[in-house]
C-alpha distance (Angstrom), angle and dihedral (degrees) to the residues before:
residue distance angle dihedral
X1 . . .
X2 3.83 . .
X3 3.88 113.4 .
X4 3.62 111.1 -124.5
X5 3.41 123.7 -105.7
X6 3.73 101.9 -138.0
X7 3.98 121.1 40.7
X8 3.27 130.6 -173.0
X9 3.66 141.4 -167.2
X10 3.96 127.8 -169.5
X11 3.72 123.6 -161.1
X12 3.55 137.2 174.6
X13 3.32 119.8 -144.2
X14 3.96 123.8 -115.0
X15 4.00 104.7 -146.6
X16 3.33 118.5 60.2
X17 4.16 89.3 -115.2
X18 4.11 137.1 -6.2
X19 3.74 107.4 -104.9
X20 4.23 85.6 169.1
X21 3.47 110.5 52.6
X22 4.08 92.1 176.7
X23 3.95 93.7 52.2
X24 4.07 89.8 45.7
X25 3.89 87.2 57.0
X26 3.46 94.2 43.7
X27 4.01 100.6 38.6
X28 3.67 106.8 34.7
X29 3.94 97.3 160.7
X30 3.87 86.4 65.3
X31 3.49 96.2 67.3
X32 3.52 110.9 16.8
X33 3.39 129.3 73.7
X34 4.72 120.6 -172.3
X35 3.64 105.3 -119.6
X36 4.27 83.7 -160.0
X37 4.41 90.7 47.9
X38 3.44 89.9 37.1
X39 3.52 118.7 30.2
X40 3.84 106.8 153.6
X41 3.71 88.0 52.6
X42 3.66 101.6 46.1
X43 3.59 97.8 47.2
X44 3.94 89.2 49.8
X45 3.59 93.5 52.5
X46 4.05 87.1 45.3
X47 3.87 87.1 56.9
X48 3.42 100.0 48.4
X49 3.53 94.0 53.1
X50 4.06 92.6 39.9
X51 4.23 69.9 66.1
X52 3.55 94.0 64.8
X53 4.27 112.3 28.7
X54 3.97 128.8 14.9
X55 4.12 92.2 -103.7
X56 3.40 124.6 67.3
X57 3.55 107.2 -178.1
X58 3.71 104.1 75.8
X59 4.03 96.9 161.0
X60 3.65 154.9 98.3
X61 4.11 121.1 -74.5
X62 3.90 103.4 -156.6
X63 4.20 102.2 -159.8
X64 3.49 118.0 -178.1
X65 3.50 136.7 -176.6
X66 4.06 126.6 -154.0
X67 3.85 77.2 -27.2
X68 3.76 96.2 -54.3
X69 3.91 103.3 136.1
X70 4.03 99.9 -123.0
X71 3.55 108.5 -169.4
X72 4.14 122.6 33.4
X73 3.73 117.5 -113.2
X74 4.39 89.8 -117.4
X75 3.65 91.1 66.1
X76 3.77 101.5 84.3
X77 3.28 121.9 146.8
X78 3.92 142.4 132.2
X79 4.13 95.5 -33.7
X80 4.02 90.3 -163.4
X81 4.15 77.2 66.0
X82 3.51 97.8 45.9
X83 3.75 90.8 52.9
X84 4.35 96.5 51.4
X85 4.15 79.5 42.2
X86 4.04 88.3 55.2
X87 4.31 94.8 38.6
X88 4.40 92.9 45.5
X89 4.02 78.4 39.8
X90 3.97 90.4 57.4
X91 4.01 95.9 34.8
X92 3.76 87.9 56.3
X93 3.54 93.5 46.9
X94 3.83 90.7 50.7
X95 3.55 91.0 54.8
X96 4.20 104.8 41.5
X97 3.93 102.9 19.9
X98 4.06 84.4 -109.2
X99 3.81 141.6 45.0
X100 3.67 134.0 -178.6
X101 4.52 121.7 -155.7
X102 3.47 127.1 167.3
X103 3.55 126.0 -123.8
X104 4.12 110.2 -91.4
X105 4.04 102.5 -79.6
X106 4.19 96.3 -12.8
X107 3.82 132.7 95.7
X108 4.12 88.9 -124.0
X109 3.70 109.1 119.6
X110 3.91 126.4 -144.3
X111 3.55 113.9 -154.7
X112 4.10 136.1 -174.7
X113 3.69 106.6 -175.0
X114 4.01 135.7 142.1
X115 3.74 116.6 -112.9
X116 3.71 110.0 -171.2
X117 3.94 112.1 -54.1
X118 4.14 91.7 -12.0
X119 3.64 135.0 56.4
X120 3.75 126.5 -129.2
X121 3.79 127.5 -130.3
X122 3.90 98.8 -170.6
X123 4.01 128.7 174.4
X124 3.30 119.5 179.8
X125 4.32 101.6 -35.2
X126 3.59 91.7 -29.2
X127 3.55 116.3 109.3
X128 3.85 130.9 -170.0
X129 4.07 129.0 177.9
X130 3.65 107.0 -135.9
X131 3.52 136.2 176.5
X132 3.73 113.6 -121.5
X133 3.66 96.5 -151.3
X134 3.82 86.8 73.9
X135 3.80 101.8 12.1
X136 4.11 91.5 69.0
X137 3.44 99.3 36.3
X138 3.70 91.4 43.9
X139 4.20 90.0 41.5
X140 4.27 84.7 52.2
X141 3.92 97.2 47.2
X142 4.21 91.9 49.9
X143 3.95 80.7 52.9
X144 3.74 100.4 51.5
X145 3.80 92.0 40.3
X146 4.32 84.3 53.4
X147 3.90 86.9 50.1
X148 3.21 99.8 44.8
X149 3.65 100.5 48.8
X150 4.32 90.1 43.3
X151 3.77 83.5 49.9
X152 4.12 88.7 43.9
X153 4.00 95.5 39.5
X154 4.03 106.0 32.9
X155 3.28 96.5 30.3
X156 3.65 100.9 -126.5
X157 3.80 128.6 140.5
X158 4.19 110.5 -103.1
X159 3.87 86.1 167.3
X160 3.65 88.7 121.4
X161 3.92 92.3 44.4
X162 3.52 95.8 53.6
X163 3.92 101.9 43.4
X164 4.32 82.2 55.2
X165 3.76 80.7 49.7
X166 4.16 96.4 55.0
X167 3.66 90.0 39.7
X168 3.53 91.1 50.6
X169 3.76 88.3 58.0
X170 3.90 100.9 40.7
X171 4.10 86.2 58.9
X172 3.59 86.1 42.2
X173 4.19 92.0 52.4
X174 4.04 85.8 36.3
X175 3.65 89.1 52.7
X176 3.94 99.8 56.1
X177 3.89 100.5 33.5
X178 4.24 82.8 57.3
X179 3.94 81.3 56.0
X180 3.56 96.9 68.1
């Protein structure tokens, strides 16, 4: 079986904040827990904070492409967030040929954008040449599987999440069979 070419890993962070940004990079495990390893757990910490603020997905979204680490382990933040950043970020790319978000509540910019013959996935600095006939379709089916699991495992409604998602993809398939 073919590995795929974008991965992605949700967690939810344990404390209720990171007061020490250092020993977060350096110690994930102690404040991170996988909402896909560790469902039960994740989702009850998600609840209990859903008790206390409006977001319950304080946490880290590890993205990967072809192995290629994506997004750096200080940019946490509220990964429900990150995901409509990374969906608008791939509709507004389908329509112009390159779109610019910001992170969920930060001044770091994500960017998907062709420069020359490649095209740059950037967050923050970081920059990574990706091929967008895996890099969407990959970016699209990390998003459905986090919808569908919030919408399995918290119980909320990602109706309107996913149907984005599928539409996303139908312009995407539209798109390239118009190429040829």
């Amino acid at each position: 079986m073919k590995e795929q070419a974008v991965q992605s890993e949700p967690y939810i962070l344990v404390p209720h904040t990171v007061t020490d940004l250092d020993d977060f990079v350096a110690h994930p495990e102690n404040y991170l827990v996988s909402m896909f390893q560790e469902p039960r757990r994740a989702a009850g910490i998600w609840r209990d904070r859903l008790n206390r603020n409006p977001y319950g997905s304080e946490g880290f979204l590890s993205l990967s492409y072809h192995g290629t680490e994506l997004i750096s382990a200080e940019l946490w933040d509220e990964v429900t967030g990150i995901w409509f950043e990374l969906i608008e970020l791939v509709e507004e790319y389908l329509l112009k040929g390159s779109a610019e978000r910001l992170f969920p509540g930060q001044p770091v910019p994500l960017r998907l954008e062709v420069k020359g013959r490649s095209t740059l996935f950037t967050v923050n600095q970081q920059k990574n040449r990706v091929d967008p006939s895996d890099f969407i379709p990959g970016i699209l089916d990390e998003a459905h599987r986090y919808f569908t699991w919030v919408e399995e495992n918290i119980g909320t409604s990602e109706g309107q999440a996913l149907q984005a998602i599928d539409s996303l993809r139908n312009q995407f398939l539209e798109r390239k069979h118009s190429r040829y």
